[in-house]
C-alpha positions in Angstrom: -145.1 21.2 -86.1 -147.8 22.0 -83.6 -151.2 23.0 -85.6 -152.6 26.4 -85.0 -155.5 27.1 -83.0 -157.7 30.0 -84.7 -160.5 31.9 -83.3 -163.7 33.2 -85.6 -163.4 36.7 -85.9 -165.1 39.3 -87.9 -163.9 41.0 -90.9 -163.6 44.8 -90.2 -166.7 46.3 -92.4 -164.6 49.3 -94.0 -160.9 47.5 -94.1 -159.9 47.3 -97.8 -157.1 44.7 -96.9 -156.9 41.3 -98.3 -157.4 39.6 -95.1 -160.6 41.0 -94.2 -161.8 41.3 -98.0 -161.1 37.8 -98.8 -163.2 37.0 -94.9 -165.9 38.7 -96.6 -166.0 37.0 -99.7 -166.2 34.0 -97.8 -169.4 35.1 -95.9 -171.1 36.5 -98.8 -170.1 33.0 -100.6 -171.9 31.2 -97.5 -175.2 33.4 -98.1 -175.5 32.6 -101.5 -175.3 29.2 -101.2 -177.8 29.2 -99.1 -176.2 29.0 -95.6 -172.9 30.1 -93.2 -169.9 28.6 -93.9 -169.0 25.5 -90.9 -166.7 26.7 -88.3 -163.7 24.7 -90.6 -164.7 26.1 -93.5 -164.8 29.1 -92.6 -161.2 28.6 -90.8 -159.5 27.0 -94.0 -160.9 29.8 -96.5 -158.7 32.4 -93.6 -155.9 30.9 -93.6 -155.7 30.2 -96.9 -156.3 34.1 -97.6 -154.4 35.2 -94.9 -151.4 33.1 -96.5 -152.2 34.7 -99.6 -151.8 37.7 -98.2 -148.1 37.0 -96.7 -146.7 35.1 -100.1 -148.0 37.8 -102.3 -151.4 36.4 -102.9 -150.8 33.1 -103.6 -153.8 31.8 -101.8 -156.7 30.3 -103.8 -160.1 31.0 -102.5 -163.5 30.0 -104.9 -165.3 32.9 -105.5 -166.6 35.1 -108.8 -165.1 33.4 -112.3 -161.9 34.9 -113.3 -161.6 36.3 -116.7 -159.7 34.6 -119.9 -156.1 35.0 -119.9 -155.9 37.1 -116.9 -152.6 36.0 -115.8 -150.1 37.5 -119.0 -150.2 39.9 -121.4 -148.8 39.8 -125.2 -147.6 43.1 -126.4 -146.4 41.9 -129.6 -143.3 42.2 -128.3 -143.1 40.6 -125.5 -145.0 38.7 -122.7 -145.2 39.9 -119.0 -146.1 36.8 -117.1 -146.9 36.8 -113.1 -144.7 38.5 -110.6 -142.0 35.5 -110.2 -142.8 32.9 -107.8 -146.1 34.0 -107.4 -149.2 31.4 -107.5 -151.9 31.5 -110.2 -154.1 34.0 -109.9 -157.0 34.3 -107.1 -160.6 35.0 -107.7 -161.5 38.6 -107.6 -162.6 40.4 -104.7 -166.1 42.1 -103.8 -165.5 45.2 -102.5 -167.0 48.4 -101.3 -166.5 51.5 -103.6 -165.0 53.1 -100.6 -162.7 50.0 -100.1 -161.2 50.5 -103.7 -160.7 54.6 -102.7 -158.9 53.0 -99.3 -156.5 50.6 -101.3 -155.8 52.9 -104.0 -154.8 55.2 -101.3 -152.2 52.9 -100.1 -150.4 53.0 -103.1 -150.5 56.8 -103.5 -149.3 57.1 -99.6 -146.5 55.0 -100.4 -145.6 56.7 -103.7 -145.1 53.0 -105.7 -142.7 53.6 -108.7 -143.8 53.0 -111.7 -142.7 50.2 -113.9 -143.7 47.4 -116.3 -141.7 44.8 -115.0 -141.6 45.1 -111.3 -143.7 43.7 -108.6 -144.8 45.9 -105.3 -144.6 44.0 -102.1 -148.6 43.0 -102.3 -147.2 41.3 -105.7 -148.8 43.4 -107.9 -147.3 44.7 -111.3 -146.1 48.4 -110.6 -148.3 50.0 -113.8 -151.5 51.7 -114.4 -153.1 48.6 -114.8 -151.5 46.6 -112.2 -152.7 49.4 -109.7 -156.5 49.2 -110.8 -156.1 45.4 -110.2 -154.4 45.7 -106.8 -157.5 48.4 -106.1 -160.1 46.4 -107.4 -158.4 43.2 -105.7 -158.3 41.1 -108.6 -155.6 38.8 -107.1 -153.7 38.7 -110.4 -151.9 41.8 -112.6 -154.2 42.2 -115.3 -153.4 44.4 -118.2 -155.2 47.6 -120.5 -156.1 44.8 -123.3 -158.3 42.5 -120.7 -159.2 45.1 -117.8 -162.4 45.7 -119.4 -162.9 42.0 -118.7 -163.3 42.6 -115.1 -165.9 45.5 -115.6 -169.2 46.6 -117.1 -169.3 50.0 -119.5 -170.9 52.7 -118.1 -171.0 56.3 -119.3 -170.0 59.4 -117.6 -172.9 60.4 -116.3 -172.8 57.3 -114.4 -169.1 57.6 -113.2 -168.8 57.0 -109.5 -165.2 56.9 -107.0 -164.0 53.4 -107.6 -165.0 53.4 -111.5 -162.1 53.9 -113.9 -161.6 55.3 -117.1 -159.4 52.9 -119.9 -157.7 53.8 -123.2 -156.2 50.6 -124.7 -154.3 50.8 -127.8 -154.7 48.0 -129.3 -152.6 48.6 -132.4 -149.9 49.4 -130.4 -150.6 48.3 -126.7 -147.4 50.0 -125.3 -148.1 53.6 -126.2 -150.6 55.3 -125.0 -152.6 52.8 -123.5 -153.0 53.7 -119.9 -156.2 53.7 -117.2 -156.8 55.9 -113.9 -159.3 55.5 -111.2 -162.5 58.0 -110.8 -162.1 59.8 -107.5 -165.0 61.6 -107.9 -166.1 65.1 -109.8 -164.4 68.5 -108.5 -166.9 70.6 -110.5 -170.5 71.0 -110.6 -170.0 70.9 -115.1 -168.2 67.5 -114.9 -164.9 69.3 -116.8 -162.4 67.6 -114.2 -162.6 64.9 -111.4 -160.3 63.4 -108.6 -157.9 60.8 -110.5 -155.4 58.2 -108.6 -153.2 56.7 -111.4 -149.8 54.8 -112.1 -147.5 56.2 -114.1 -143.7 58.0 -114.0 -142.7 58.4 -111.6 -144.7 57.2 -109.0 -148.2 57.0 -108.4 -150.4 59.9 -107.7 -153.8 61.4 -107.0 -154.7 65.2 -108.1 -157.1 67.1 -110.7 -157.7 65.6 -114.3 -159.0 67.1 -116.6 -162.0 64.5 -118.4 -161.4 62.3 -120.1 -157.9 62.6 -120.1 -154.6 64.9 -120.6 -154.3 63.4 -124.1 -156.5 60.5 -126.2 -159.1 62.2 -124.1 -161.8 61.3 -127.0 -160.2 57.4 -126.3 -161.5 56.9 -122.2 -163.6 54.2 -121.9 -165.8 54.8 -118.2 -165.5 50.9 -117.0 -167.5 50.0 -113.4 -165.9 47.1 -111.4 -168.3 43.7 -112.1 -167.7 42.0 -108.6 -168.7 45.4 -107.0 -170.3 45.4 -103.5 -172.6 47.3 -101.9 -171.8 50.1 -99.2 -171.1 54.1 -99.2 -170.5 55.0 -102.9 -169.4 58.6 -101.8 -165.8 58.0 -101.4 -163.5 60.3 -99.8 -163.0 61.4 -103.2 -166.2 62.3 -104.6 -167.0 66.2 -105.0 -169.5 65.4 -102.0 -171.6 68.4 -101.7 -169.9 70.3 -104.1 -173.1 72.3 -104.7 -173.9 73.3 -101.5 -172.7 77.2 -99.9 -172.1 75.5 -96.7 -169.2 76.3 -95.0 -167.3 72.8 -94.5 -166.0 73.8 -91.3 -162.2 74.8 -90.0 -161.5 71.1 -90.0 -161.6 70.5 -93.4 -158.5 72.3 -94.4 -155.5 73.0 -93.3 -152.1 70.2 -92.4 -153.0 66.8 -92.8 -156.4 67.8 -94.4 -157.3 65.8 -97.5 -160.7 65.9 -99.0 -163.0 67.2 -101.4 -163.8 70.5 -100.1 -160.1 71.0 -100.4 -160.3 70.1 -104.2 -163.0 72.2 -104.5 -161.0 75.3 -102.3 -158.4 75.0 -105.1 -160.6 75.1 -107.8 -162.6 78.2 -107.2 -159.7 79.9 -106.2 -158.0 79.2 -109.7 -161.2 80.7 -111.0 -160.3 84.0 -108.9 -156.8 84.2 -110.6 -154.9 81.9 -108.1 -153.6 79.5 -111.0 -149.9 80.3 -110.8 -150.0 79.1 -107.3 -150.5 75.3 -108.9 -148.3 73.8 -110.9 -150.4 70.1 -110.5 -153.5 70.1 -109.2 -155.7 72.2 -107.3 -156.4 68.3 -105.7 -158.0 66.6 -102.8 -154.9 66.9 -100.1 -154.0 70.2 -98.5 -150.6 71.5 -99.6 -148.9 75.3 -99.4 -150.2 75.7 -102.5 -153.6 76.1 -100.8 -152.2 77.8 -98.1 -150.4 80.7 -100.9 -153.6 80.9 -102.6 -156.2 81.2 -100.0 -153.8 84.3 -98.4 -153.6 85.9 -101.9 -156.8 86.0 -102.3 -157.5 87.2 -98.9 -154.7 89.7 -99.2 -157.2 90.8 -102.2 -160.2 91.6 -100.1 -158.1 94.1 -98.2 -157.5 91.9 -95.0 -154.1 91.0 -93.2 -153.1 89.8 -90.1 -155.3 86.4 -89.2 -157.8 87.2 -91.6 -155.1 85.9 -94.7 -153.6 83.6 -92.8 -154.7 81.2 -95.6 -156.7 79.2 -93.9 -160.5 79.7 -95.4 -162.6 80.6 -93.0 -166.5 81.5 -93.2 -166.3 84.4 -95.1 -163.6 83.5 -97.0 -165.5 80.2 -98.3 -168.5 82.6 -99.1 -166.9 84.9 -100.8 -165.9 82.1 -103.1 -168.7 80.5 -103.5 -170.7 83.2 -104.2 -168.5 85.0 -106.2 -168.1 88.2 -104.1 -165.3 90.7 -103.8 -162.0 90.5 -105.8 -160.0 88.9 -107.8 -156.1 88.0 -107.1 -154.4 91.2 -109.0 -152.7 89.7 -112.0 -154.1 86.6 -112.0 -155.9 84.5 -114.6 -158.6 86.9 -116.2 -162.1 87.3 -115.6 -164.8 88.7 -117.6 -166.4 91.7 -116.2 -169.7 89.7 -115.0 -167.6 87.9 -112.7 -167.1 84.8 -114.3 -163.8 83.3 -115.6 -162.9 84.9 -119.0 -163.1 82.1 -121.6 -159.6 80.7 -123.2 -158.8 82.9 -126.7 -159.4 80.7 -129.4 -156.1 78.3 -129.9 -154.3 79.5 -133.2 -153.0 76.5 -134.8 -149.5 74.8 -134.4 -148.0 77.4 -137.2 -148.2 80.2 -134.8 -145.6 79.1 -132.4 -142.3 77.8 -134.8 -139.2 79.5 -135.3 -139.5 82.9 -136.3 -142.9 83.2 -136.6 -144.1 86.6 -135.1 -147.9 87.5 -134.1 -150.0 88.3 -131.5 -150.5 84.8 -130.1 -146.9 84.3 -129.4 -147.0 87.9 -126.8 -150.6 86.4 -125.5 -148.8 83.2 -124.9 -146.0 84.4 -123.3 -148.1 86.7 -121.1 -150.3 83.6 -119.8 -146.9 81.8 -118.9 -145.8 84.5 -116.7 -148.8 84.8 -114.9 -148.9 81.3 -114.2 -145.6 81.4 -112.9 -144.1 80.0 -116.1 -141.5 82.8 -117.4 -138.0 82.0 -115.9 -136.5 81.8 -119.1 -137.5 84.9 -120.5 -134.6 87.1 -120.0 -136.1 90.9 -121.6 -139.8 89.3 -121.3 -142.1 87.9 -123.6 -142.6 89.4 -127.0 -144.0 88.7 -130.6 -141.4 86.2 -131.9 -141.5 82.7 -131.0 -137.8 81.6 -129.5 -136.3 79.4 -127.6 -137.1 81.1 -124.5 -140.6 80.6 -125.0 -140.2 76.9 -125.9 -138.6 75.8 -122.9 -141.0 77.6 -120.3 -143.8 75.9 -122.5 -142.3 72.5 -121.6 -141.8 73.4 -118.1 -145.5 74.0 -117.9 -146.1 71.0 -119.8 -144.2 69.1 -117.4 -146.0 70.4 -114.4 -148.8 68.6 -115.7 -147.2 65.4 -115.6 -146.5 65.2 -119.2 -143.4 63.3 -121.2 -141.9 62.6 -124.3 -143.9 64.3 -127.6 -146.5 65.8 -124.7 -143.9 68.0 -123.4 -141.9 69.1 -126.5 -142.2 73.1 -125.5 -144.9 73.3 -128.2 -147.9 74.4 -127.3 -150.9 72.4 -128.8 -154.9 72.8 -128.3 -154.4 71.3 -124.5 -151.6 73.2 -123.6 -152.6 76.2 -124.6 -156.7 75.7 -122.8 -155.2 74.5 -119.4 -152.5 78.0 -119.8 -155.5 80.0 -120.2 -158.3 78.6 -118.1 
C-alpha cells in the first residue's frame, strides 16, 4: 500500500463540517500551546479527523476534556451504548454559533427520523439529544441527564442561536425529557423564538412558543462550553426585528428562509391570518405565507399584483406599523389596534361530556376561524360533544403534539395558542 501524499490546506472559516471543524481545532490547539502545529502534526491530526469523519467519527483528536460518562445513558430501564461499531467518543468541537445553526440545518434539510435507538449516517443517535450533540459536535451521543455537562447555564435574557433549552426528567428520564436548539427570538417580547428540535417524526425547525409547548416552567437555557468566537447572529436570530425597514423583495418568496420571514408570519397572525398556519408562522417561506400575505392584501382593497402575496413595501409597512385592516374573520383585535387578549381559560370542567356554557360556543368559534371545524356537522354550539373533541385534537396535533397532549381536551395551552 502506497502512503498518501497530503497537501496543507485551510479549513473553510464558516464550514460546520467535521473535517474543517476538527482542522480548526487543531490550529487553535497549536496557538494555545504556544506555537503552529509541525507540517506532520498538523497532517496526522487531518487524517485522523478526516477518518473520523468517513467511519462515523471514530477518529480521536486531543482537544477540550470530555465530560463523565458521556458515551451511555442509564434509563433505569435500559442502557443505550454507542452507535454499534463506532469508536469511543472524540473530544468536542469549538465551533462558531453560526456553525451549530449550519449543522443543525443539515439535519432539518434532511428530515432525520426520530428514534432512540438508531444511528444517522454521521453516527449520531437519531433523538433530541443526539441532534444537540451532532450540532454542538460533541463526537459522541450524549443524553438529556449529562447534556448540561457540555454547557454553562445561562438565563433567557442571555439566550443566543446555538444555545439550547433542556428539560431532563430525572425521575423518569424517558418521558418528557426532551431539549431544542435556540434559533433566535421572533418577537420583540421574547414570547416565542426560532426552535430546530428532534422529535416524531422527523426533525424540524418552526415557532415555539418559550419555554416550551408543555413543562415550559422545566427549560433549563444551557450555552455550549467549547463555544468559539464568530457571528453570533445566526440565520435564525430575529435580526432586526425592531427595525421598520423594508427587508427587500429578496427576503421572501420560493426558497426564501430567514427571519424576516418569521417575523412576516408573525405579524400577519396578529392581523387575523392565524388559520392560514397550522405549525409555525417560521423562518422558511411556505404557501402559507404566500395565503396570508394575499389575504391580507385582499384586505386593504388591492387585487391584481398588488396581493399577489408577496410583501412588498407597503405591504411590510402596513404591518409594521399597524395601518389599515385586518383579515375579515380572522383572529380578533381590540379596537386600538392591537391583538385582543385570549378570554380567560375556564377550567378543565367546562369542556366534558354534556357540559353546556358559553366557553364551549367561544371555543368552537375560535376553531373555525383557525381553520379547525371540519367535524362540526350543524356548527359549533353550547354543548361539549364529540365533534368538538376531535377538531380540538386536530389543532392539538398541528402543533406537533402526541399522546395525553393531544387528547381533544383543551387545557390552559391549547386553549391561549386557539385564541392568540
Amino acid at each position: 500500500m502506497s502512503i498518501p501524499v497530503f497537501d496543507d490546506v485551510e479549513p473553510l472559516p464558516a464550514c460546520g463540517c467535521e473535517e474543517c471543524a476538527r482542522r480548526r481545532l487543531t490550529d487553535s490547539m497549536a496557538r494555545d500551546t504556544g506555537g503552529p502545529a509541525t507540517g506532520a502534526t498538523a497532517r496526522v491530526v487531518v487524517v485522523a479527523a478526516a477518518a473520523g469523519t468517513a467511519l462515523g467519527a471514530a477518529g480521536t483528536v486531543a482537544a477540550a476534556p470530555l465530560p463523565a460518562e458521556a458515551t451511555s445513558f442509564t434509563t433505569g430501564h435500559a442502557v443505550l451504548a454507542a452507535a454499534p461499531g463506532v469508536a469511543p467518543a472524540v473530544a468536542p468541537l469549538r465551533l462558531t454559533r453560526d456553525q451549530i445553526i449550519q449543522r443543525a440545518r443539515t439535519w432539518t434539510s434532511a428530515k432525520v427520523p426520530y428514534s432512540m435507538t438508531a444511528y444517522w449516517k454521521d453516527g449520531y443517535r437519531q433523538d433530541c439529544s443526539g441532534f444537540v450533540s451532532m450540532a454542538w459536535g460533541l463526537g459522541t451521543s450524549a443524553w438529556t441527564g449529562n447534556l448540561a455537562d457540555y454547557g454553562v447555564r445561562i438565563t433567557k435574557s442571555e439566550l443566543a442561536p446555538g444555545d439550547i433549552l433542556l428539560f431532563h426528567n430525572a425521575a423518569d428520564p424517558e418521558h418528557g425529557s426532551h431539549t431544542i436548539i435556540f434559533g433566535g427570538w421572533v418577537d420583540d417580547a421574547h414570547t416565542a423564538y426560532t426552535g430546530y428540535e428532534q422529535t416524531v417524526p422527523a426533525t424540524r425547525v418552526q415557532t415555539t412558543p418559550y419555554a416550551y409547548w408543555s413543562n415550559s416552567g422545566k427549560y433549563i437555557p444551557y450555552r455550549y462550553k467549547y463555544l468559539a468566537g464568530g457571528s453570533s447572529s445566526g440565520s435564525g436570530s430575529s435580526g432586526s426585528s425592531g427595525s421598520s425597514a423594508f427587508p427587500g423583495a429578496s427576503a421572501f418568496g420560493p426558497g426564501a428562509n430567514n427571519a424576516n420571514v418569521t417575523r412576516l408570519g408573525t405579524m400577519l397572525v396578529g392581523r387575523g391570518a392565524g388559520a392560514y398556519y397550522k405549525v409555525g408562522p417560521g423562518p422558511k417561506w411556505s404557501d402559507s405565507d404566500r395565503k396570508a400575505t394575499s389575504a391580507f392584501q385582499r384586505a386593504q382593497g388591492w387585487s391584481g399584483g398588488d396581493a399577489d402575496g408577496l410583501p412588498g413595501p407597503t405591504t411590510w409597512s402596513y404591518l409594521v406599523l399597524d395601518k389599515g385592516r385586518d383579515i375579515p374573520g380572522g383572529t380578533a383585535r381590540s379596537s386600538g389596534g392591537t391583538p385582543a387578549k385570549a378570554p380567560a381559560y375556564p377550567g378543565a370542567g367546562a369542556f366534558r361530556p354534556g357540559q353546556t356554557n358559553d366557553s364551549v360556543l367561544a371555543l368552537g368559534k375560535q376553531l373555525v376561524a383557525k381553520g379547525y371545524g371540519k367535524n362540526y356537522t350543524v356548527g359549533p354550539s353550547r354543548t361539549w360533544g364529540e365533534a368538538d373533541r376531535r377538531n380540538v385534537e386536530a389543532f392539538q396535533r398541528a402543533q406537533g403534539w402526541t399522546g395525553r397532549d393531544a387528547d381533544g381536551y383543551p387545557g390552559p395551552e391549547t386553549w391561549r395558542r386557539l385564541f392568540t
